[in-house]
C-alpha positions, 0 to 999 in steps of 0.5 A, a space after each residue: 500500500 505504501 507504493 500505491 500512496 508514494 506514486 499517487 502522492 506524487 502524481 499529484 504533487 507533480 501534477 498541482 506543480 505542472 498545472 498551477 502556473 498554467 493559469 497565469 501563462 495564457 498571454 506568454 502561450 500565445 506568444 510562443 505557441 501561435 496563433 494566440 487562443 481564440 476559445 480561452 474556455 478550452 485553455 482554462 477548463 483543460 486546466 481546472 478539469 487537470 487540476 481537479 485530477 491532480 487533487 483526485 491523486 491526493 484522495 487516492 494517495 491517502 487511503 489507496 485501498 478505500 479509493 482503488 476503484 478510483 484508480 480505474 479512471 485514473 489511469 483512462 485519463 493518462 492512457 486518453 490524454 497521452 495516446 490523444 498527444 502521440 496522435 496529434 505529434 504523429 501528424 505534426 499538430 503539437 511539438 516534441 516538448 508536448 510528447 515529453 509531457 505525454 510520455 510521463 504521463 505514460 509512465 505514470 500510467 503504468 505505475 498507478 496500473 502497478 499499484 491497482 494491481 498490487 492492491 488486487 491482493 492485498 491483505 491488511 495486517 493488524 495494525 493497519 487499519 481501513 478508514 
């Protein structure tokens, strides 16, 4: 359970540190990744709907055992948003800083697959209790 709550807190913690700044930059996106936003509710609501996750990976982290259900859309948001990515790269639409991002979250994928797996057969002890 211990990995489970380390690479959950850690998704979140990485994910609240990628996607907070992310609210303050639209003029400088604009700027670097042109033409400038034309529908600025897609740019926020990514945000907020991605930060919303992040805190969502927090909730699993404290009680991995209570909340390995919720792993299970989790790992459909890495899987969608990363395969979404490598398309759009495949046909010349984002740029290869994008597919870096893309490919954490591709391995982050794999680590919560690990740790839903590992808690299929899980056996608490005594002195671990569920909350």
């Amino acid at each position: 359970m211990k990995f489970a709550r380390n690479i959950f807190a850690v998704a979140g913690f990485y994910g609240i540190l990628i996607t907070l700044p992310m609210y303050f930059s639209e003029s400088s996106f604009n700027t670097d990744y042109p033409p400038a936003i034309t529908h600025p509710e897609y740019f926020y609501g990514f945000i907020s709907v991605t930060f919303a996750w992040q805190i969502l990976f927090l909730f699993i982290a404290v009680n991995p055992f209570k909340y390995r259900l919720l792993m299970i859309p989790a790992m459909l948001e890495k899987l969608f948003y990363a395969s979404a990515i490598f398309w759009l790269y495949a046909v010349h639409r984002v740029s290869f800083m994008t597919i870096i991002f893309a490919a954490i979250d591709l391995v982050l994928l794999f680590f919560f697959l690990a740790a839903f797996v590992a808690l299929r057969e899980k056996r608490f002890s005594d002195d671990e209790k569920i909350e």
